[in-house]
C-alpha positions, -999 to 999 in steps of 0.1 A, spaced: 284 -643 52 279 -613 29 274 -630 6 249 -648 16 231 -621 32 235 -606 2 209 -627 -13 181 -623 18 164 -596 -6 169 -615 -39 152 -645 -27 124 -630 -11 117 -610 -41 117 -639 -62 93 -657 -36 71 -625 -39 70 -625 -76 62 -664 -76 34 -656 -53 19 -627 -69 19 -651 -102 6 -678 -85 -24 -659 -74 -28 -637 -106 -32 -673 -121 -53 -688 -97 -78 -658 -98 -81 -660 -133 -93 -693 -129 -119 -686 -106 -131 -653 -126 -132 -681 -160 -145 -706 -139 -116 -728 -150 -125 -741 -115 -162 -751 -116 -188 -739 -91 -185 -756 -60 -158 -777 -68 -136 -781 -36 -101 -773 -45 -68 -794 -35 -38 -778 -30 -15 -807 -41 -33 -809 -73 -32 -770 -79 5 -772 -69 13 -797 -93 -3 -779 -121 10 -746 -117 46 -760 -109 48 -744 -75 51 -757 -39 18 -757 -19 29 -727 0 20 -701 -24 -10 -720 -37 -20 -718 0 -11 -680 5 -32 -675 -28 -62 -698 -19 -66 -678 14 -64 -643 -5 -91 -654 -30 -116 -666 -5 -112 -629 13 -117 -614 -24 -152 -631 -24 -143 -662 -52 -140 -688 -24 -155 -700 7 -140 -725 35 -150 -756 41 -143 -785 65 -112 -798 40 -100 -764 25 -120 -743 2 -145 -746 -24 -151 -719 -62 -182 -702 -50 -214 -712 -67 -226 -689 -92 -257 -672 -70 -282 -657 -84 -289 -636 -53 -252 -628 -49 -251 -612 -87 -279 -594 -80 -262 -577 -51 -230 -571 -65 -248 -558 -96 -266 -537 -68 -234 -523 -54 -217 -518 -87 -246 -489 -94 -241 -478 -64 -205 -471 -66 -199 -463 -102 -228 -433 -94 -206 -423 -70 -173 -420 -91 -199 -403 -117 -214 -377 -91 -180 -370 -80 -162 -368 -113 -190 -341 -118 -178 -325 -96 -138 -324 -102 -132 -340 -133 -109 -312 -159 -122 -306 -193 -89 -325 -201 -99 -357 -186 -136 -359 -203 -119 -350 -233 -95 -382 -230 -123 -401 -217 -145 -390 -257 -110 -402 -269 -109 -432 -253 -142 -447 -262 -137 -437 -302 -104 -459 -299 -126 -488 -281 -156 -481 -315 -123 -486 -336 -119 -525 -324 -131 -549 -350 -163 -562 -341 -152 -599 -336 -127 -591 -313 -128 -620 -286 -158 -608 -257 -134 -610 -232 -114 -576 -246 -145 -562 -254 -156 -564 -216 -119 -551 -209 -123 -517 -229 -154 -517 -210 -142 -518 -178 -114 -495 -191 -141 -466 -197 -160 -471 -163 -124 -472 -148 -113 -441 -162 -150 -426 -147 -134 -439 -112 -99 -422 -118 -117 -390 -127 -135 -388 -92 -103 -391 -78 -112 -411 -51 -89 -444 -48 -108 -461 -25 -141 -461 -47 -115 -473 -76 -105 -503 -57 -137 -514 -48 -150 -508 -86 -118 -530 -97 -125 -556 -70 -166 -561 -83 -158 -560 -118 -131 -591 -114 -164 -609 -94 -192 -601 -121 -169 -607 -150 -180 -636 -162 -217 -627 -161 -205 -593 -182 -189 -618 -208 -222 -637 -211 -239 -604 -210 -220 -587 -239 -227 -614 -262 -264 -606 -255 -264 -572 -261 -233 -567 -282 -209 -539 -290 -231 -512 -303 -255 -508 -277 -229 -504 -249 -210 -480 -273 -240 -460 -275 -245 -461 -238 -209 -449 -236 -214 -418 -261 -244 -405 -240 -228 -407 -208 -196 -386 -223 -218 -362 -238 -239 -359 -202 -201 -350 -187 -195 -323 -214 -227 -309 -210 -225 -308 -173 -262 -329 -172 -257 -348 -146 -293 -358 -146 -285 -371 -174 -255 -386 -172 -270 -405 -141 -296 -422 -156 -274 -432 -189 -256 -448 -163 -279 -466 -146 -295 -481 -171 -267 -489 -189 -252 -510 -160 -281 -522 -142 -293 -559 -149 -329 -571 -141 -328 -604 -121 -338 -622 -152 -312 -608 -172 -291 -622 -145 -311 -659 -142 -303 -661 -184 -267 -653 -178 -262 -674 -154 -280 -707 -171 -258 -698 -200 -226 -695 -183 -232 -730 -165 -236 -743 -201 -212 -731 -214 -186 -743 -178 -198 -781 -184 -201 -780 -220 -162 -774 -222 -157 -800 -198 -169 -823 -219 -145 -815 -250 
């Protein structure tokens, strides 16, 4: 009987672990749009293709919709279409929060932590310029992040993490538009702004930098659709 209780906590960690895999996978899926806008998933099918029972594809499926990449339906769930209005305000919210990490960091970030925030971004201008978009948008979201962790305010940093895993694939589209240098740039200004204690400055760099006009948006989106059903036809 020890024994066996003895492996209570082993098993459920390995169900945990299994779980928390299952869903990492399944929300990169959704984030790629591995599964396609508006395509109504079945849990057999994901269960067969990740190798898992349906349990933790169902545990996962009910997680993503409250993380805003699904919504129910009569049968299940379906990938959220990509919206045009919903990018718009989660692009909205994004300013809203990330000027908030910004005011704050202001406000209490050390001379230590701007400094290894300038450090930061000259390691990101060292990355070859065809590095895949994907890691580009990463050391992106790495700078920004770092912004977050300076206001030291974890909920604002959840939130930031949580919009940035629902806008990613627009960014990815995005960077390709604009490319490396300009964000760089962006990036510089806004470090300089927190050295110089501008935050006037720093608070427009910022909004501009991640703000997207609706047609910006409308372009990203037509190309991301492209590119979705171009690649299912491969």
């Amino acid at each position: 009987m020890q024994a066996t209780n003895g492996m209570k906590p082993l098993i459920s960690a390995v169900r945990r672990k299994r779980g928390s895999d299952v869903i990492s996978r399944l929300r990169e899926m959704a984030i790629s749009y591995e599964l396609k806008p508006g395509e109504r998933l079945n849990e057999i099918e994901l269960a067969e293709r990740l190798g898992v029972s349906r349990t933790p594809v169902r545990e996962a499926l009910t997680r993503l919709a409250t993380e805003g990449f699904l919504v129910e339906s009569s049968r299940g769930y379906v990938r959220r279409p990509l919206d045009i209005q919903e990018m718009l305000d989660l692009y909205e919210a994004r300013v809203t929060i990330e000027r908030d990490c910004l005011r704050l960091a202001f406000e209490r970030a050390s001379a230590e932590s701007i400094e290894e925030l300038a450090r930061y971004l000259e390691h990101s201008k060292s990355v070859p310029a065809n590095t895949p978009i994907p890691q580009l948008v990463e050391l992106d979201e790495g700078f920004h992040l770092r912004i977050a962790a300076m206001a030291g305010n974890a909920e604002l940093k959840r939130m930031l993490v949580s919009l940035n895993e629902r806008i990613r694939f627009i960014r990815w589209i995005d960077m390709e538009n604009i490319g490396r240098d300009s964000t760089q740039s962006e990036h510089a200004e806004i470090v300089h702004a927190l050295q110089a204690h501008d935050w006037e400055k720093g608070e427009k760099c910022l909004t501009s930098h991640i703000a997207l006009r609706r047609e910006q948006i409308v372009e990203a989106i037509a190309k991301g659709l492209t590119r979705i059903y171009l690649a299912e036809q491969r």
